[in-house]
Legacy VTK file of the C-alpha trace (Angstrom):
# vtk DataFile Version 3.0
C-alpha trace
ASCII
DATASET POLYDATA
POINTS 444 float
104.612 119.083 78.145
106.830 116.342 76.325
110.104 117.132 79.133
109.917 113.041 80.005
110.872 112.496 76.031
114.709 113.887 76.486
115.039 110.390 78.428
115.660 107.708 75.582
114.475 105.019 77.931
111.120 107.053 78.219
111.338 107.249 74.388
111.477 103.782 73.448
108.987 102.738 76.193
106.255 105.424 74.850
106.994 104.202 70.908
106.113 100.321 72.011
103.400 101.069 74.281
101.350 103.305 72.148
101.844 100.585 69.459
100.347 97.916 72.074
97.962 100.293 73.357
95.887 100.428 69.810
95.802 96.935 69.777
94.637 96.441 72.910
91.660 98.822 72.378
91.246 97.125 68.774
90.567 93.731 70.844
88.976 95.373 73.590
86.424 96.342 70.959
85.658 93.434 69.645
85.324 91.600 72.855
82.647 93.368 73.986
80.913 93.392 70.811
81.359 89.142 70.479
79.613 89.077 73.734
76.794 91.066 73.729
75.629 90.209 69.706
77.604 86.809 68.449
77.135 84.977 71.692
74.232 86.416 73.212
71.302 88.535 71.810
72.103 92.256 72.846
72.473 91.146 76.669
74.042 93.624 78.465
74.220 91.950 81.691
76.301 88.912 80.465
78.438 92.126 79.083
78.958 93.583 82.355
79.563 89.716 83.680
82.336 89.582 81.283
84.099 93.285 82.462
83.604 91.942 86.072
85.480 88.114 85.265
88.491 90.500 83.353
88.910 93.796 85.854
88.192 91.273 88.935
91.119 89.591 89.452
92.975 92.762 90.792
90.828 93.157 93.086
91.341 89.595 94.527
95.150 89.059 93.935
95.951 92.724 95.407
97.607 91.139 98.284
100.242 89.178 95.503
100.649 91.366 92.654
101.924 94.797 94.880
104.345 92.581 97.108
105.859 91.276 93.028
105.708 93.873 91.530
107.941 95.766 94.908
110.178 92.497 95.253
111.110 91.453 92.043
112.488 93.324 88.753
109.468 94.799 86.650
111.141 94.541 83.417
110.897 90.928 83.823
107.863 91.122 85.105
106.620 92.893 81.922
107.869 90.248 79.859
106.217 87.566 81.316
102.870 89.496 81.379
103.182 90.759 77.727
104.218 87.278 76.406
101.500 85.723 78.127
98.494 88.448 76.865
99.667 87.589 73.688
99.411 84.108 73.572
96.099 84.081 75.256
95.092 86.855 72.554
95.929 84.420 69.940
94.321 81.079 71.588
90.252 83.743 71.358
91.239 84.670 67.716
91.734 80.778 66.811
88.305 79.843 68.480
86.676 82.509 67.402
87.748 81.903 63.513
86.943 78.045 63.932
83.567 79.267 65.232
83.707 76.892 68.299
84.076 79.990 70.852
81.061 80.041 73.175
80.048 82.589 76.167
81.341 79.959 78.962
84.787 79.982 76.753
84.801 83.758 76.845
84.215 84.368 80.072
87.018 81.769 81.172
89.566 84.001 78.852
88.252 87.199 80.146
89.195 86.024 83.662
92.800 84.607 82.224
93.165 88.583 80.565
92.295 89.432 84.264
94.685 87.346 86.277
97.922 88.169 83.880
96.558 92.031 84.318
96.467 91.875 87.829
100.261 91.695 87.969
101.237 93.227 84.208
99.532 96.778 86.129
101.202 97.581 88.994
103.935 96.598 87.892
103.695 98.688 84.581
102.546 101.635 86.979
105.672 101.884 88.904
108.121 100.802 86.369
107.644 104.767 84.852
109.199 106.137 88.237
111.994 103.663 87.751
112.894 105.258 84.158
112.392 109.150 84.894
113.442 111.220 87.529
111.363 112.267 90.276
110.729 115.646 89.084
109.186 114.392 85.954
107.120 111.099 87.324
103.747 112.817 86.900
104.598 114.227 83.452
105.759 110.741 82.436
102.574 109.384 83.982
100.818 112.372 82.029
102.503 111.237 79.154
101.396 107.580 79.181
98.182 108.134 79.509
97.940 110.487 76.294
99.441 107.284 75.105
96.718 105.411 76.404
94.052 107.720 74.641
95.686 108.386 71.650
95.532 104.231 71.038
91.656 105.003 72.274
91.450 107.173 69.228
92.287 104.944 66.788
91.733 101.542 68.405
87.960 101.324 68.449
87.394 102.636 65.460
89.595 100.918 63.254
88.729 97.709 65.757
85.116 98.541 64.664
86.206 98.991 60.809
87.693 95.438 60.678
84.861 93.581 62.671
82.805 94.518 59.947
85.383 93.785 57.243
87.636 90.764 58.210
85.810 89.242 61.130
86.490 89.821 65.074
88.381 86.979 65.293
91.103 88.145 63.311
90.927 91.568 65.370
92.169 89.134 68.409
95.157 87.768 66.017
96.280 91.295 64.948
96.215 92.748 68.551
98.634 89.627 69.519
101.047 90.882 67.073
100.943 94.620 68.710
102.500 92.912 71.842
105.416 92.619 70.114
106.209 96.135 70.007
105.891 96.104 73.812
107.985 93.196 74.160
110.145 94.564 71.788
110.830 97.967 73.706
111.156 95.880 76.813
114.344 94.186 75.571
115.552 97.488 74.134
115.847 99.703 77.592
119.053 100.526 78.819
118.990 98.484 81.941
121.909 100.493 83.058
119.855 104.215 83.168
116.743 102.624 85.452
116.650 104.117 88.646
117.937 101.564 91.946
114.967 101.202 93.294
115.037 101.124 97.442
114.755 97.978 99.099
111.391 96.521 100.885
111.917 97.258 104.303
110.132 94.120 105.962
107.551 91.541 104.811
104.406 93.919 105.914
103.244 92.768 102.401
100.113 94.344 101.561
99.102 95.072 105.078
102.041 97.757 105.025
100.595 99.533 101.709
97.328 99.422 103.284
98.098 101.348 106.282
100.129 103.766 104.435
97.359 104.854 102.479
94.776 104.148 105.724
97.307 106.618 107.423
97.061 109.425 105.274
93.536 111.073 104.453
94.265 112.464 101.505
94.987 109.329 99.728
91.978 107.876 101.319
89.917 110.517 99.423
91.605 110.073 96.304
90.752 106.434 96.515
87.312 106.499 97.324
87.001 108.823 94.602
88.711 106.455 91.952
86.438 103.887 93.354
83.253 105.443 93.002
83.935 106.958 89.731
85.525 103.169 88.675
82.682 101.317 89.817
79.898 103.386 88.641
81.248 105.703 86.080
83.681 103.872 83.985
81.477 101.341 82.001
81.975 102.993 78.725
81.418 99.709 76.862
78.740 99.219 78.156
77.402 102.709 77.836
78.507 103.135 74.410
77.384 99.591 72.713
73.938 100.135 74.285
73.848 103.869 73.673
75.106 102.981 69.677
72.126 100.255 69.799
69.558 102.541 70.787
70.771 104.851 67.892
70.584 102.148 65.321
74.504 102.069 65.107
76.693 99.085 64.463
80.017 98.034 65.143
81.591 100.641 63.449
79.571 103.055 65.011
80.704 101.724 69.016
84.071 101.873 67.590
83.447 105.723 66.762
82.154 106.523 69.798
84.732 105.283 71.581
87.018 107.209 69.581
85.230 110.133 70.123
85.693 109.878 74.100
88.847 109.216 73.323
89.606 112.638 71.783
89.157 114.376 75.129
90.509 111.577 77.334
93.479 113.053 75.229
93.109 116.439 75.897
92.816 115.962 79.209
95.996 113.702 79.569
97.865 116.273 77.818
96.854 119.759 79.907
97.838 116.900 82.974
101.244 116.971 81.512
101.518 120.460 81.299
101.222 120.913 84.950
103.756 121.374 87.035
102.776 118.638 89.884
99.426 116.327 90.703
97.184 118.043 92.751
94.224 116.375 95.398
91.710 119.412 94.297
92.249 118.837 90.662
90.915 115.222 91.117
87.594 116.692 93.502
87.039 118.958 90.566
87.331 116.334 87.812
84.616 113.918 89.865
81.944 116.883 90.018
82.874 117.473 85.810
82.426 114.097 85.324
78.873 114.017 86.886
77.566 116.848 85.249
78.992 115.795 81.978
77.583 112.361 82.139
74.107 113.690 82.856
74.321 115.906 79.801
75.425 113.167 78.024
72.548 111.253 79.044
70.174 113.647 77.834
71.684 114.383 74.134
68.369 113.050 71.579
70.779 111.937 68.641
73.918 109.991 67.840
75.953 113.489 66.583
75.059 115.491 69.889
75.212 112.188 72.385
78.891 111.652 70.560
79.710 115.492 71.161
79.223 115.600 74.853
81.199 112.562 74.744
84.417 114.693 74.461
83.843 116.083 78.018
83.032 113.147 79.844
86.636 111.785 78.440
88.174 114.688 79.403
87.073 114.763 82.651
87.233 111.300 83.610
91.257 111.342 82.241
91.362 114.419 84.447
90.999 112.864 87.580
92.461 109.522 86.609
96.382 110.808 85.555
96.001 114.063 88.323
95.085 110.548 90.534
97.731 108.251 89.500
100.217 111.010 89.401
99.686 112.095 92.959
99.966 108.886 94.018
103.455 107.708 92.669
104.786 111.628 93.215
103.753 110.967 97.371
104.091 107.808 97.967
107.322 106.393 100.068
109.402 104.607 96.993
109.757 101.179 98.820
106.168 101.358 98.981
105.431 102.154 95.869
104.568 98.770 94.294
101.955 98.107 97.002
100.362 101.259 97.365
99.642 100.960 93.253
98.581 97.895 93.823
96.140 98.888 96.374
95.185 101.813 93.181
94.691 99.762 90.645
92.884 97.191 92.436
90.102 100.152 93.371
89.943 101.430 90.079
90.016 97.753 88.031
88.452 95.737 91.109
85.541 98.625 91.530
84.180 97.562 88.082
82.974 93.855 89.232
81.197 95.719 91.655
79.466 97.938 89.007
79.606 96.477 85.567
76.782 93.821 86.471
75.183 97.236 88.144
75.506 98.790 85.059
74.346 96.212 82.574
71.156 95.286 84.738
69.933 98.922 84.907
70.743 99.482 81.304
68.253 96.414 80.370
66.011 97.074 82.744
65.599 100.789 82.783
67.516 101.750 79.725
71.130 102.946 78.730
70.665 106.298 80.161
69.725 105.409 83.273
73.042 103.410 83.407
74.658 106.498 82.617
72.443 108.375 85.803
73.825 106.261 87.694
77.645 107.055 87.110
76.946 110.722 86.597
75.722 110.490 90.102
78.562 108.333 91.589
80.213 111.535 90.520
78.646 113.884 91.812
79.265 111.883 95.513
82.426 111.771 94.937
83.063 115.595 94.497
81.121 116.353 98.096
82.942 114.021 99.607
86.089 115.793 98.490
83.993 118.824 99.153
83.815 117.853 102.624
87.037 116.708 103.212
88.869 119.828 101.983
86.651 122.188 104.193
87.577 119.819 107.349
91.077 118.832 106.649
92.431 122.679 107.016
93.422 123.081 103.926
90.794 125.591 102.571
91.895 127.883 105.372
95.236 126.874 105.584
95.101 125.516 109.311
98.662 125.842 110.365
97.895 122.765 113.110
96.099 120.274 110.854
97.608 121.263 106.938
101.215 121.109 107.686
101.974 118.061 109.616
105.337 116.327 109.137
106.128 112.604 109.930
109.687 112.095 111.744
110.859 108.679 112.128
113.760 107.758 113.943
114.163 104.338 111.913
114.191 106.088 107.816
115.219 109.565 106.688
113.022 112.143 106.859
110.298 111.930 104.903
109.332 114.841 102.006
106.966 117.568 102.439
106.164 119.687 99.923
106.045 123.512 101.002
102.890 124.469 98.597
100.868 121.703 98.975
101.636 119.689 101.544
100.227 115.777 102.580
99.862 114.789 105.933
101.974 111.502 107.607
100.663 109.502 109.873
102.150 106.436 111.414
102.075 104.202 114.862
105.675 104.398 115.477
106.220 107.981 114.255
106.255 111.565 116.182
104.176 114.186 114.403
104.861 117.764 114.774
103.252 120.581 112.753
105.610 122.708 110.877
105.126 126.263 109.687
103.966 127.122 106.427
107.197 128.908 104.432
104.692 131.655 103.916
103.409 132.367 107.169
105.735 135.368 108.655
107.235 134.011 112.430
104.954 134.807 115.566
106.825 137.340 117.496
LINES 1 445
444 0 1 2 3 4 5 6 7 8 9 10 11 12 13 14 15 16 17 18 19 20 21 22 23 24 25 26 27 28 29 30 31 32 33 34 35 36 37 38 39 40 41 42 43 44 45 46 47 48 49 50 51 52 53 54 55 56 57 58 59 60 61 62 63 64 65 66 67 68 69 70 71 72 73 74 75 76 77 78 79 80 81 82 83 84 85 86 87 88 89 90 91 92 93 94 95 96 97 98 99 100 101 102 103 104 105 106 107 108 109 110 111 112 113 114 115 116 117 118 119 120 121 122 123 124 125 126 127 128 129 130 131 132 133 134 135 136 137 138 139 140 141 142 143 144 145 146 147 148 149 150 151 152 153 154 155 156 157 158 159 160 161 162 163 164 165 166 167 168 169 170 171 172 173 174 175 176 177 178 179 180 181 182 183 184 185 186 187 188 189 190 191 192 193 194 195 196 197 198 199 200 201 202 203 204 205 206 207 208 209 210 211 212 213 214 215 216 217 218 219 220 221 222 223 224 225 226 227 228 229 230 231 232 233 234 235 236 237 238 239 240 241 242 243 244 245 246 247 248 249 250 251 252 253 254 255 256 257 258 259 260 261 262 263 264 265 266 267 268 269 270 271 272 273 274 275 276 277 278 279 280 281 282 283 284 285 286 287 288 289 290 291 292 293 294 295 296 297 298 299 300 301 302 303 304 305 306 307 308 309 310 311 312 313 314 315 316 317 318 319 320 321 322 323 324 325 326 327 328 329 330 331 332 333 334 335 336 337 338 339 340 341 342 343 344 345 346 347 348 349 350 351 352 353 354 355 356 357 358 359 360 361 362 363 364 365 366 367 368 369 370 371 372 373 374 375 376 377 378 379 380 381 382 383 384 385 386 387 388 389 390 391 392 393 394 395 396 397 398 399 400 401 402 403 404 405 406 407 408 409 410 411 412 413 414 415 416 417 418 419 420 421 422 423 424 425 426 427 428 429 430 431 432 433 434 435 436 437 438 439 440 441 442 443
């Protein structure tokens, strides 16, 4: 589970992260509660306005941030990016103590977060495959996203704790000292043990990434799976805060509630990083769990047993998001890399602009679990389509002629299969032949 750790540049990158991580949640908490009771009266919609200004930027920049984050060195990168969160994370905390911070104001610093995490997350994406080896990308991404929920643990909550007892300015103030430890780890790495990454071949710029992925139908499952469950199922905040509203709960109770989903988002990062490899049917699986569980959650009557059922809607939502990411880095051509998580994380942050406003208008207009409906539905899509696509693609049956399918191409080595779970290549210029399964005896 932990095999990524024996790498010490792995090491010091987890330690700063996780520390970054909890602040990040700490503000992320206190953002959304600002908005939707300091600067407006319980509005949901302006809340979901807000998610779609930070989370849109991706979406729109996609064609820039892959093509940096593939061109130039991401430990710079990273700098830059964590320098500049922090400074804008200190800049809300000053308003916000002055009391001159207004909705406008917020909005206009959600979309800065935005624009500097359009290129701090691809770039942050593929600089794990540039510290680990291959064999142990997708337990590294395992890894960082039990990082990533572990900071969801304790984030919220104690963000929640200290909006009620110092003020959420001064949440935005300590969360600008966390990027420190980020910053700090950054200039710690042994610059000499990162991977050389491959060149760019060409200046196909995000048009190459895009027909990569168009190219292959797995990944263009796996996407539209991300992007339904991102767009529809992923507005926790706004879930939560309204959920925690209808139940009489404060601040501090949001906080726990996020920390609650947290505790199976962990879970579920960790049994990823027990696995041996990423796996397409493990993310179709996750998508149906995540439907079911958000109708459940939908139903509970109380705050205890609403909170409860919160633990499997985390765990299968950081199911399908790590067995996601995972498969992508694990399959995707290295020089492409950059581009192809750009294309990612634009579908999973660019979906919510889409469905945050969504989200926020049912929620006031039909209630808070009728938001929730709605994901737990964009779920349950998801998992037919995947349904669908597994029964047609060959591999439920293990269709010699349409599951194994290699890509030769004169112009690059060849590319790499994988003999139990193969992905099929596709590509203009390249010759496809099917190849025999290693377990299928020869035809006499």
């Amino acid at each position: 589970m932990f095999r990524s750790f024996a790498n010490v540049n792995y090491r010091i990158w987890f330690a700063g992260a996780l520390v970054s991580n909890v602040g990040g949640w700490m503000q992320a908490t206190a953002q959304d509660w600002v908005v939707l009771t300091e600067l407006t009266d319980n509005d949901a919609t302006a809340m979901g306005v807000t998610m779609a200004l930070q989370f849109g930027p991706p979406l729109v920049l996609v064609s820039m941030t892959g093509w940096v984050a593939d061109r130039f060195d991401r430990r710079r990168i990273l700098l830059v990016t964590q320098g500049l969160l922090l400074m804008l994370a200190i800049a809300v905390g000053v308003l916000l103590l002055s009391g001159v911070m207004t909705l406008p104001m917020m909005l206009g610093f959600a979309l800065g977060f935005g624009i500097v995490n359009a290129f701090d997350a691809p770039a942050r994406q593929a600089f794990v495959s540039d510290m680990v080896s291959a064999s142990d990308t997708s337990n590294a991404v395992a890894l960082n996203s039990a990082s990533f929920n572990l900071a969801r643990m304790i984030g919220p909550a104690v963000g929640g704790l200290l909006i009620v007892a110092i003020g959420s300015g001064w949440v935005f103030i300590v969360n600008a000292a966390t990027f420190l430890a980020m910053l700090l780890a950054l200039m710690l790495l042994r610059v000499g043990l990162l991977a050389k990454r491959p060149k760019s071949r060409g200046r196909g710029g995000l048009a190459a990434g895009f027909r990569y992925v168009w190219g292959r139908s797995d990944l263009r499952v796996v996407f539209v799976t991300v992007f339904l469950i991102g767009a529809f199922g992923m507005n926790f905040p706004i879930f939560a805060s309204t959920m925690a509203l209808e139940f009489g709960a404060g601040a501090d109770g949001y906080g726990v509630l996020s920390s609650i989903l947290a505790i199976g988002s962990l879970a579920g990062a960790l049994l990823a990083a027990r696995r041996d490899r990423a796996r397409v049917r493990v993310v179709i699986l996750a998508a149906g769990g995540f439907g079911v569980a958000a109708f459940l959650s939908a139903a509970m009557p109380t705050y205890l047993t609403y909170g409860a059922m919160l633990v499997f809607v985390g765990f299968m939502t950081v199911t399908l998001l790590t067995t996601a990411n995972g498969y992508v880095q694990i399959t995707t051509d290295p020089a492409l890399r950059g581009r192809v998580l750009a294309l990612y994380m634009a579908v999973i942050m660019g979906s919510t602009p889409i469905g945050a406003p969504i989200a926020g208008w049912v929620a006031d207009t039909f209630g808070p679990r009728a938001a929730i409906m709605l994901g737990g539905t964009a779920g349950l899509v998801a998992c037919v389509i995947g349904a669908v696509w597994v029964f047609t693609s060959g591999r439920l049956h293990r269709d010699q002629n349409r599951r194994f399918l290699l890509t030769l191409d004169e112009t690059r080595p060849l590319s790499v299969i994988d003999p139990v779970d193969p992905v099929e290549f596709s590509d203009e210029a390249a010759v496809t032949t099917p190849i025999r399964s290693p377990r299928t005896p020869p035809t006499p």
